[in-house]
N, CA, C and O atoms as a GROMACS GRO file, in nm:
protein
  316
    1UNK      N    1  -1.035  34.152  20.418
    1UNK     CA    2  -1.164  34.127  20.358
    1UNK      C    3  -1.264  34.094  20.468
    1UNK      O    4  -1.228  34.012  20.553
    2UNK      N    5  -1.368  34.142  20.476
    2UNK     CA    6  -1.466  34.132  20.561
    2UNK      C    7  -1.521  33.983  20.558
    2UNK      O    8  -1.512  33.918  20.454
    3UNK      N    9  -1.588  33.918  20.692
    3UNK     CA   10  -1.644  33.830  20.659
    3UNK      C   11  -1.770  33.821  20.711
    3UNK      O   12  -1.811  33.857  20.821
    4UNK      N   13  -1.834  33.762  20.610
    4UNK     CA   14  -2.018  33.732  20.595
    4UNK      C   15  -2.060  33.672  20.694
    4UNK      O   16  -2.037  33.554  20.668
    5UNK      N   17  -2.108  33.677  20.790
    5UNK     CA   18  -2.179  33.548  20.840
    5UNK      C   19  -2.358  33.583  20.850
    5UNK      O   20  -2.389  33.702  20.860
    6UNK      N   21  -2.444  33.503  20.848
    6UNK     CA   22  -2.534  33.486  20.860
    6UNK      C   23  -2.633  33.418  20.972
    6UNK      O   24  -2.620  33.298  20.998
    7UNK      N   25  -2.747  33.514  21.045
    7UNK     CA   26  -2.802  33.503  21.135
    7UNK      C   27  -2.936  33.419  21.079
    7UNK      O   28  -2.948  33.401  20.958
    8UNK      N   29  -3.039  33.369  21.175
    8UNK     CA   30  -3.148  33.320  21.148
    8UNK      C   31  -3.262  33.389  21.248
    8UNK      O   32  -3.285  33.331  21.354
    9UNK      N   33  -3.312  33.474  21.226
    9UNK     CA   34  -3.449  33.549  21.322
    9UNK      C   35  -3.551  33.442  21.332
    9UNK      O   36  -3.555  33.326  21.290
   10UNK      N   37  -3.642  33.524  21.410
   10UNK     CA   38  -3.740  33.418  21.478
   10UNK      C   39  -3.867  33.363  21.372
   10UNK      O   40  -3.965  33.300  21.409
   11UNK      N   41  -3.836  33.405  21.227
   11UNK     CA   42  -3.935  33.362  21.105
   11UNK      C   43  -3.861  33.308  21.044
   11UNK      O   44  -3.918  33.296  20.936
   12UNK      N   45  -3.744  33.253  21.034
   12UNK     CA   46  -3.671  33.215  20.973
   12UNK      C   47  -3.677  33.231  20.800
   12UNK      O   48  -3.688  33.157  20.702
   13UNK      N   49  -3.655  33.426  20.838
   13UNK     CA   50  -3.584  33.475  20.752
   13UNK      C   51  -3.434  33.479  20.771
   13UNK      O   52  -3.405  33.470  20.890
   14UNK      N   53  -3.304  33.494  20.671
   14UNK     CA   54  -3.183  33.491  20.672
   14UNK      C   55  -3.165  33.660  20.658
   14UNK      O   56  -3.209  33.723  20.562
   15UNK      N   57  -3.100  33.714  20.757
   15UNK     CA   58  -3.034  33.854  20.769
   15UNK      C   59  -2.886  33.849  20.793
   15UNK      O   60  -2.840  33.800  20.896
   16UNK      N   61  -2.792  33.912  20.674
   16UNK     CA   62  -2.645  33.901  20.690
   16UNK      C   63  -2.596  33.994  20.723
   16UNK      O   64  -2.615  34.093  20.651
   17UNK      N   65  -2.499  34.009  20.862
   17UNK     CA   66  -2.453  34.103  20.914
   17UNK      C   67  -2.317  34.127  20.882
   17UNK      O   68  -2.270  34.038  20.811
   18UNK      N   69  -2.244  34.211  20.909
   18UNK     CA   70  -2.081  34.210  20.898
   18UNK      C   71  -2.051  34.237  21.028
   18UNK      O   72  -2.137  34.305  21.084
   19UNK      N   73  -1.935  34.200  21.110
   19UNK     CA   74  -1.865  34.266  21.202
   19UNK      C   75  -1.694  34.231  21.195
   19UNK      O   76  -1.627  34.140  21.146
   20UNK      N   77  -1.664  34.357  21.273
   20UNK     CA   78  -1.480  34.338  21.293
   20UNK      C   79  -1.477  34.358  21.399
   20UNK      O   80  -1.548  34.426  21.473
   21UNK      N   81  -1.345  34.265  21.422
   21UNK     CA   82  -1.276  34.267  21.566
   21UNK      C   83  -1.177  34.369  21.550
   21UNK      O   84  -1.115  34.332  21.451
   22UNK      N   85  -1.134  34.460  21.586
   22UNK     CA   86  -0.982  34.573  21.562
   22UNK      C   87  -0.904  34.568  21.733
   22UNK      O   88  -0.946  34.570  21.848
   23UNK      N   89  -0.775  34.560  21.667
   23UNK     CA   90  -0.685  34.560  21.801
   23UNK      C   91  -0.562  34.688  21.747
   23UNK      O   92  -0.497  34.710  21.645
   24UNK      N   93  -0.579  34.759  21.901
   24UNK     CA   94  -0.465  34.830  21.883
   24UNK      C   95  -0.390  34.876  21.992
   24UNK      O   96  -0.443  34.916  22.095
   25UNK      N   97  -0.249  34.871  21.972
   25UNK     CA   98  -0.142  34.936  22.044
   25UNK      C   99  -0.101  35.068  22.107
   25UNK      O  100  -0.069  35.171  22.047
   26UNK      N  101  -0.105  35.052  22.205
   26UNK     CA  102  -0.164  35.189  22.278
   26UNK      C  103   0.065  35.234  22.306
   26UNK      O  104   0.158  35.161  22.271
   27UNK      N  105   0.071  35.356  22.370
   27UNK     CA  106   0.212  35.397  22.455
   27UNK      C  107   0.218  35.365  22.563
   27UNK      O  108   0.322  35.326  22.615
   28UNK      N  109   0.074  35.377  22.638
   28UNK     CA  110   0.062  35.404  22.773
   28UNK      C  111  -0.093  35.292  22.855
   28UNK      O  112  -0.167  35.237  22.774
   29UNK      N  113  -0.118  35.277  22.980
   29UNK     CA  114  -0.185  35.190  23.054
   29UNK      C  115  -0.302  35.410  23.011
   29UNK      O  116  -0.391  35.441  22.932
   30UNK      N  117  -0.261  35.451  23.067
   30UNK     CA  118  -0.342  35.610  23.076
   30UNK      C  119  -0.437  35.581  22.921
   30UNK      O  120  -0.560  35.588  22.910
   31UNK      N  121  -0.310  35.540  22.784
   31UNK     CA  122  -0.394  35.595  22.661
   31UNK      C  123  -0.524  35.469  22.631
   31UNK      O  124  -0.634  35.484  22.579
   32UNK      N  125  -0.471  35.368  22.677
   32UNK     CA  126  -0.565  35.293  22.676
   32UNK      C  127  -0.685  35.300  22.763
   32UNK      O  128  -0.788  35.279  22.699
   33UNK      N  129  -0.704  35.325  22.892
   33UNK     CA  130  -0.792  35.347  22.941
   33UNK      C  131  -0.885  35.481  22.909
   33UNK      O  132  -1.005  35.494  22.936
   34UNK      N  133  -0.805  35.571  22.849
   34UNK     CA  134  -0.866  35.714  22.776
   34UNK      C  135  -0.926  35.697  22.688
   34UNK      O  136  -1.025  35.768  22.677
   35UNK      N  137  -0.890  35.563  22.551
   35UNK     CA  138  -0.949  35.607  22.456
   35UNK      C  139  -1.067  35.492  22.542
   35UNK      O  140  -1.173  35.554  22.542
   36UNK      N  141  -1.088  35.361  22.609
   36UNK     CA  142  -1.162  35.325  22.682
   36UNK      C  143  -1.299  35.424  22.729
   36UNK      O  144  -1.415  35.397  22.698
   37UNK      N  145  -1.264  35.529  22.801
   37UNK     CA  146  -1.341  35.626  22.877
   37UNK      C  147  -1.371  35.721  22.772
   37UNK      O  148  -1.408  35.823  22.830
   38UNK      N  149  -1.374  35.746  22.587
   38UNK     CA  150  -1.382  35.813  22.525
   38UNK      C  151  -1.492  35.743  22.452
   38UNK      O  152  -1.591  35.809  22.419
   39UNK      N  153  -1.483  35.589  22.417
   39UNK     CA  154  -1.594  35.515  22.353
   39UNK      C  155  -1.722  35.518  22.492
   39UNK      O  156  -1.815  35.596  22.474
   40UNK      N  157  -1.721  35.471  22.564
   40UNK     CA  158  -1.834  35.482  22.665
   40UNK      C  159  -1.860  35.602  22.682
   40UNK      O  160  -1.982  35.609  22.676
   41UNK      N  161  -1.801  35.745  22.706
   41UNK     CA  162  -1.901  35.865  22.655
   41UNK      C  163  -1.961  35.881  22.537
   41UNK      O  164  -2.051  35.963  22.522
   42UNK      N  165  -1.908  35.790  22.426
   42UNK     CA  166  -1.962  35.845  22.328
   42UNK      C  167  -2.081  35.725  22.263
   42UNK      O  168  -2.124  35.715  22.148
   43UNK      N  169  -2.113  35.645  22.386
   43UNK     CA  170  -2.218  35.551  22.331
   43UNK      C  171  -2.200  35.422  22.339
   43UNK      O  172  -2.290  35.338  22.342
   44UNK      N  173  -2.041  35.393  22.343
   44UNK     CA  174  -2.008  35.257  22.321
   44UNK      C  175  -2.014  35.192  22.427
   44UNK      O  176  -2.072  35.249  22.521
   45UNK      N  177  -1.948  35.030  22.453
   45UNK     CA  178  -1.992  34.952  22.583
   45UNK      C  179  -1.846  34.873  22.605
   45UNK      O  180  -1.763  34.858  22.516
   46UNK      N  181  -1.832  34.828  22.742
   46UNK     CA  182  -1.785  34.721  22.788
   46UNK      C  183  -1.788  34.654  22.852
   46UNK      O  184  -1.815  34.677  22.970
   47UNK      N  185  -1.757  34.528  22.803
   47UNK     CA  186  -1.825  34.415  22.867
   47UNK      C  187  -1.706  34.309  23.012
   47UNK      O  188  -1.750  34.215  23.078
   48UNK      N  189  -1.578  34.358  23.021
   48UNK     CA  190  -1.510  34.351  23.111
   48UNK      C  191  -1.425  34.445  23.149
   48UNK      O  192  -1.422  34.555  23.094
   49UNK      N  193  -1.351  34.412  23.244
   49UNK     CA  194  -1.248  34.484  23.356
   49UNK      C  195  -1.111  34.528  23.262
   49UNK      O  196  -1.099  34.479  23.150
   50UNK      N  197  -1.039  34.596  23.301
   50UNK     CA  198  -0.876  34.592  23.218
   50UNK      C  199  -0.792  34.524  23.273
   50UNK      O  200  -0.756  34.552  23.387
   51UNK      N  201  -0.737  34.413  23.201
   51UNK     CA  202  -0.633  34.288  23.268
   51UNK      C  203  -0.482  34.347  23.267
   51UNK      O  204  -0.431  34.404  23.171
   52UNK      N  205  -0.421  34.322  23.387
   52UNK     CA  206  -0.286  34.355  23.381
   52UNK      C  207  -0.235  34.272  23.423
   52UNK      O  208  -0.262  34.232  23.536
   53UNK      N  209  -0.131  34.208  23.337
   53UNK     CA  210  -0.039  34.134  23.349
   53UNK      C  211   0.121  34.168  23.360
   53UNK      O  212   0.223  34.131  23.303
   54UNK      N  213   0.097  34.230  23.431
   54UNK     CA  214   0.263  34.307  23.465
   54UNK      C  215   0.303  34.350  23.336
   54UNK      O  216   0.274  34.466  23.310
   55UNK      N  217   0.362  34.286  23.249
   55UNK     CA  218   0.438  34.358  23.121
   55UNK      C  219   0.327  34.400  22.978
   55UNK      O  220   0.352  34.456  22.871
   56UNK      N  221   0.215  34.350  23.028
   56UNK     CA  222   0.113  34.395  22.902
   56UNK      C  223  -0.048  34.417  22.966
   56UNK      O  224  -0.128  34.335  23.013
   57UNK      N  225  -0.057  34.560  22.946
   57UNK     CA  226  -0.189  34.551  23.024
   57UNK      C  227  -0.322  34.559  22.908
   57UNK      O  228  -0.272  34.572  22.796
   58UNK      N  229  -0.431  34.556  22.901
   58UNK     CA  230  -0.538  34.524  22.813
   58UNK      C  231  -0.660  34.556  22.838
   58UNK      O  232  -0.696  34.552  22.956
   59UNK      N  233  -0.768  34.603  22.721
   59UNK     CA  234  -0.889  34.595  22.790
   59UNK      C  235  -0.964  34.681  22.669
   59UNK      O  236  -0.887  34.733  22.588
   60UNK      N  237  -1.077  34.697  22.654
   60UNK     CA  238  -1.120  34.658  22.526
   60UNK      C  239  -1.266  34.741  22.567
   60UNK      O  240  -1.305  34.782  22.676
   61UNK      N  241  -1.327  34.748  22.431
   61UNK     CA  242  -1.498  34.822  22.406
   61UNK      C  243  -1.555  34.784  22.295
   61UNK      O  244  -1.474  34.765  22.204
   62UNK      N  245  -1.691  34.760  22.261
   62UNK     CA  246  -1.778  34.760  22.130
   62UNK      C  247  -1.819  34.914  22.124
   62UNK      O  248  -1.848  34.986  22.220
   63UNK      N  249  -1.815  34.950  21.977
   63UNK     CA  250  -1.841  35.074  21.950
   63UNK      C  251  -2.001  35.059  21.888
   63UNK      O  252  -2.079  34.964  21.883
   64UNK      N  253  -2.009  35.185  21.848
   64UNK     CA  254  -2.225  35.177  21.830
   64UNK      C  255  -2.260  35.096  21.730
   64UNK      O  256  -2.369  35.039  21.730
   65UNK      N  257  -2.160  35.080  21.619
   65UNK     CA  258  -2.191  34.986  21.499
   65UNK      C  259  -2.152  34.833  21.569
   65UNK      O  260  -2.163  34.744  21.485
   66UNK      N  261  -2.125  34.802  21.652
   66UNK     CA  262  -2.120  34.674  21.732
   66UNK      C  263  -1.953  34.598  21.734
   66UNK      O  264  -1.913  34.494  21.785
   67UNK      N  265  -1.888  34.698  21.661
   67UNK     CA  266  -1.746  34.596  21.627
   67UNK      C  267  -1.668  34.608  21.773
   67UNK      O  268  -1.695  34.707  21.841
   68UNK      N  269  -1.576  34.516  21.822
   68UNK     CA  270  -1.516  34.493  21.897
   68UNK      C  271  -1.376  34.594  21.896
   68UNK      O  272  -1.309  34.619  21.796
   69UNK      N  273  -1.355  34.640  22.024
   69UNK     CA  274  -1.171  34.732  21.998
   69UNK      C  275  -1.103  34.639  22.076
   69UNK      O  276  -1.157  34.619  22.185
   70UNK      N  277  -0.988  34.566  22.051
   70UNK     CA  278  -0.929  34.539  22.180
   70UNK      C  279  -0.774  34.671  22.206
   70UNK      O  280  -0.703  34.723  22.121
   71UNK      N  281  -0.774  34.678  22.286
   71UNK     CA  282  -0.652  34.773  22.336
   71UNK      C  283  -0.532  34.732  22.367
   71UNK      O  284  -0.554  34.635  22.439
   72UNK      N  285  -0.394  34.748  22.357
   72UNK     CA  286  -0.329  34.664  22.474
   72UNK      C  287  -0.176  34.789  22.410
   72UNK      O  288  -0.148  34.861  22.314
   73UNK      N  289  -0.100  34.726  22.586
   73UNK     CA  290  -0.031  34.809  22.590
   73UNK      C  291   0.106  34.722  22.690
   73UNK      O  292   0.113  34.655  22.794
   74UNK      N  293   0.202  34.776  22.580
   74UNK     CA  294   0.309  34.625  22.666
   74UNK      C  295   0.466  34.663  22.636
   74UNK      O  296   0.530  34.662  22.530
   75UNK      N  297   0.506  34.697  22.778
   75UNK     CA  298   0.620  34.770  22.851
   75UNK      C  299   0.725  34.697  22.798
   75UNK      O  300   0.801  34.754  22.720
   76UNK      N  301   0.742  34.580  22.825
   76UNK     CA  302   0.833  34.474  22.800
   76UNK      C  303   0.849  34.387  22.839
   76UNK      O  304   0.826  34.353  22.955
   77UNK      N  305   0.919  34.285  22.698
   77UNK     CA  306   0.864  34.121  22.674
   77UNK      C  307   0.915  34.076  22.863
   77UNK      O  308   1.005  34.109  22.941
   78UNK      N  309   0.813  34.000  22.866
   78UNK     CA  310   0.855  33.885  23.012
   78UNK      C  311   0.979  33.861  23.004
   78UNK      O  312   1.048  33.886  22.906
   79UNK      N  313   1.007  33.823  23.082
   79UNK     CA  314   1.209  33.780  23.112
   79UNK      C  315   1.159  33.577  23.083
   79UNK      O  316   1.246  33.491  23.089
   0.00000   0.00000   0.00000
């Protein structure tokens, strides 16, 4: 279920926006950075680097409607 939240502009009129965060599981460090390099041709943004942490690497974009992707991709659990 989506959730409501509500902004306050500079007349303090009330404008209610929606947004989602979506996370998904990639095969590969390649598919994640692809579909990465597929949202920024196609308009979208990011706002950091891709983190690798040896067994799970990560890294993320806002698409044009503003929602958040996170990516991640993870070889196997830490010892």
């Amino acid at each position: 279920m989506p959730r409501y939240l509500v902004a306050i502009n500079l007349h303090d009129n009330y404008v209610p926006f929606v947004e989602g965060l979506l996370s998904l599981s990639c095969k590969s460090r390649e598919e994640v950075d692809g579909l990465v390099a597929k949202a920024i041709a196609g308009g979208g943004s990011t706002h950091d680097k891709p983190q690798d942490y040896g067994f799970m690497y990560t890294h993320s974009f806002v698409d044009l409607d503003g929602h958040g992707w996170g990516l991640i991709h993870m070889s196997a659990m830490p010892a």
